[in-house]
C-alpha positions as CSV (number, residue, x, y, z in Angstrom):
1,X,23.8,7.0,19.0
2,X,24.6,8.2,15.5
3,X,21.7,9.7,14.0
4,X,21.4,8.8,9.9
5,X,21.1,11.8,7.6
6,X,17.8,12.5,6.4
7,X,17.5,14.2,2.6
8,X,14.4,15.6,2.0
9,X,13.0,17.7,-1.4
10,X,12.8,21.2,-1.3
11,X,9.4,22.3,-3.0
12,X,8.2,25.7,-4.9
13,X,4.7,26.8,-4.1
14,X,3.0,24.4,-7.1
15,X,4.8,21.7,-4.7
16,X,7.2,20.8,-7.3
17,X,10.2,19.3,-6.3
18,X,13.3,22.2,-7.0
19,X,16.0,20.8,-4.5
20,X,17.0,18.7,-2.2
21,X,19.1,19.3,1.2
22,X,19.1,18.0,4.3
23,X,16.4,18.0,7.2
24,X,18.5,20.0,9.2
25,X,19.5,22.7,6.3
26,X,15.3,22.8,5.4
27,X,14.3,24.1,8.7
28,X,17.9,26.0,8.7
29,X,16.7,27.7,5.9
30,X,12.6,27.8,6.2
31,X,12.0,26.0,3.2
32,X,8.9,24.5,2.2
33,X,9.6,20.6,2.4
34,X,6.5,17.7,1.7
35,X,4.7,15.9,4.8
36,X,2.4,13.4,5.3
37,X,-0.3,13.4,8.9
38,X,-2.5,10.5,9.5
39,X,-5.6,11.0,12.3
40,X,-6.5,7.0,13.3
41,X,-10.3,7.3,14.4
42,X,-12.4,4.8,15.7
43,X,-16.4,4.4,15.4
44,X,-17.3,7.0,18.2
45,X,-15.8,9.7,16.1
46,X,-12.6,10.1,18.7
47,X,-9.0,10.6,17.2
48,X,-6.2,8.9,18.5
49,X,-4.3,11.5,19.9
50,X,-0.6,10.8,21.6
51,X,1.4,13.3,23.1
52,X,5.4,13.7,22.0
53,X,8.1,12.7,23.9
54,X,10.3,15.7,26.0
55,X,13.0,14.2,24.3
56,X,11.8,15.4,20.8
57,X,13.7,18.5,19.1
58,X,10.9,20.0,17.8
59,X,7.8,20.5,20.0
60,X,8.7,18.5,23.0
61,X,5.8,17.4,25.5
62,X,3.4,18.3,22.3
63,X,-0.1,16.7,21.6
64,X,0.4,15.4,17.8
65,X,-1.2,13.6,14.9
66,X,-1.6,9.8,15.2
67,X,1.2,9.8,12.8
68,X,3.3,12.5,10.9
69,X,6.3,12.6,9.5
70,X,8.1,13.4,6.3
71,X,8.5,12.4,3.0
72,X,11.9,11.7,1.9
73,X,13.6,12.6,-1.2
74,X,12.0,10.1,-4.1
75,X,9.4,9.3,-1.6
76,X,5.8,9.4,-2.7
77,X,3.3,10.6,0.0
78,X,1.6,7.7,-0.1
79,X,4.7,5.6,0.3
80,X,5.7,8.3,3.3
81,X,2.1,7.8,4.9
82,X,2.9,3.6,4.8
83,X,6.5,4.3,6.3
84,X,5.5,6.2,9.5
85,X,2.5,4.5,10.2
86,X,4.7,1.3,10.1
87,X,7.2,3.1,12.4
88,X,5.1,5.4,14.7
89,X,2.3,2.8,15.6
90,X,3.6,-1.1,14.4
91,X,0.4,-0.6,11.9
92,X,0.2,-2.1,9.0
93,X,-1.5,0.3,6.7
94,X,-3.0,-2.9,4.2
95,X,-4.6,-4.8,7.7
96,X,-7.1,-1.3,8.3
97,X,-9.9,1.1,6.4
98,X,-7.5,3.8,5.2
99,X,-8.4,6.9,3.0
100,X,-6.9,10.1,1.8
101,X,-9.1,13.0,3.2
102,X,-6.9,16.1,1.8
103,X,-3.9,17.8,0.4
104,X,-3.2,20.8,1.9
105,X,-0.3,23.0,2.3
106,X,1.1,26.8,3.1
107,X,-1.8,28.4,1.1
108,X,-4.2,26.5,3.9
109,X,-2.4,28.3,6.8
110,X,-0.4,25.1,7.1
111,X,4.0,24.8,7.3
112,X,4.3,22.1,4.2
113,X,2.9,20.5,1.6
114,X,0.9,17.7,3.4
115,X,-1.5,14.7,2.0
116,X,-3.7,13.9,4.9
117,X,-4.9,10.6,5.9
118,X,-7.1,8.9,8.1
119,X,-7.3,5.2,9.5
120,X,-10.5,3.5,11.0
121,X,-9.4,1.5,13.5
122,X,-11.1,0.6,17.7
123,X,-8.1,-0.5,19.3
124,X,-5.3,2.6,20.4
125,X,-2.0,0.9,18.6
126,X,0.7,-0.2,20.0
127,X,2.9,3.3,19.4
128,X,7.0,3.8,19.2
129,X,7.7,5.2,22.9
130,X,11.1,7.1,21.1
131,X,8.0,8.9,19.5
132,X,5.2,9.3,22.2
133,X,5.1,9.2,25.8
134,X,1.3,8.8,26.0
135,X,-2.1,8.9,23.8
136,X,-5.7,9.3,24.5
137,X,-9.0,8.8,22.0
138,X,-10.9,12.6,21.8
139,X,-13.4,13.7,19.5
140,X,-11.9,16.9,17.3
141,X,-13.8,19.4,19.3
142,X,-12.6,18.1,22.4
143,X,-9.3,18.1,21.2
144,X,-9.6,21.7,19.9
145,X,-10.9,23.1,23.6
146,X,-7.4,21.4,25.5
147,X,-5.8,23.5,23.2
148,X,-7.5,26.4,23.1
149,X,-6.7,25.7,26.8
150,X,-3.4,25.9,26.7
151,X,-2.3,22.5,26.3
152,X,1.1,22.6,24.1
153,X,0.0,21.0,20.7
154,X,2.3,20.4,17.4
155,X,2.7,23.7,15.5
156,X,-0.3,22.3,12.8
157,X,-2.8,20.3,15.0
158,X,-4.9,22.8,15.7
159,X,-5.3,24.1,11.9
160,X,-5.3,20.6,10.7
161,X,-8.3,19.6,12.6
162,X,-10.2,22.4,12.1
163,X,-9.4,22.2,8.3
164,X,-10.1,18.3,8.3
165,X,-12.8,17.7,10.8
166,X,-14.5,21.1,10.5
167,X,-14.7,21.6,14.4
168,X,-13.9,24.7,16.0
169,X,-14.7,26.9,12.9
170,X,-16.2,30.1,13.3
């Protein structure tokens, strides 16, 4: 399987675009690239919550976002939000209740630049299994004791919650 190059921009710390290299030279190197994470939640309050696949090079066997991904080099995050959730979960974002809920990034305790999202939906989707392996509806505080736990989460998801649902804060 040949795997296509992805070009991403390199940003300063006013998220600025300054560069552009490739996915693999960004984490190479540690710089600060632009993201998008999406939590799907239904009525009850409970986040859509899938776990990664072991194949996956970065945090294998992971709990994740309902969506995440990044945005690619002339990308908007808005256009970057539409293209994973279209990937990750066959979602349409135009069929659901969407909103924007934040824009966070490194000064947040965070590893990017991220626009956060959030879509209102009751039924789980019908995820990408190259992506996830499983999912499971928990509310954020929920979710925050598993990992607190010690069950292996996304290098973000714990700080992202907290920072977008409140829960867990001291």
């Amino acid at each position: 399987m040949t795997e296509v190059m992805e070009w991403l921009d390199v940003v300063n710390g006013h998220d600025e675009v300054v560069d552009t290299v490739t996915r693999e030279d960004a984490y190479a190197r540690g710089l600060t690239v632009r993201v998008i994470n999406a939590f799907l939640i239904n009525r009850a309050g409970q986040l859509w919550i899938p776990r990664r696949t072991a194949h996956k090079r970065l945090f294998p066997g992971c709990l994740d976002m309902s969506v995440g991904g990044h945005v690619e080099h002339g990308e908007t995050y808005e256009q970057a939000f539409r293209r994973e959730t279209q990937e990750e979960l066959n979602l349409n974002v135009d069929d659901l209740l969407w909103r924007h809920i934040a824009t966070l990034g490194p000064p947040d305790g965070l590893s990017a630049f991220m626009h956060v999202y959030e879509l209102r939906r009751d039924d789980p989707p019908t995820f990408n299994p190259d992506d996830f392996s499983s999912a499971q509806w928990l509310t954020p505080a929920e979710l925050l004791h598993r990992i607190e736990q010690g069950d292996p989460a996304k290098g973000d998801l714990k700080r992202l919650v907290q920072l977008s649902y409140g829960a867990g804060r001291a």
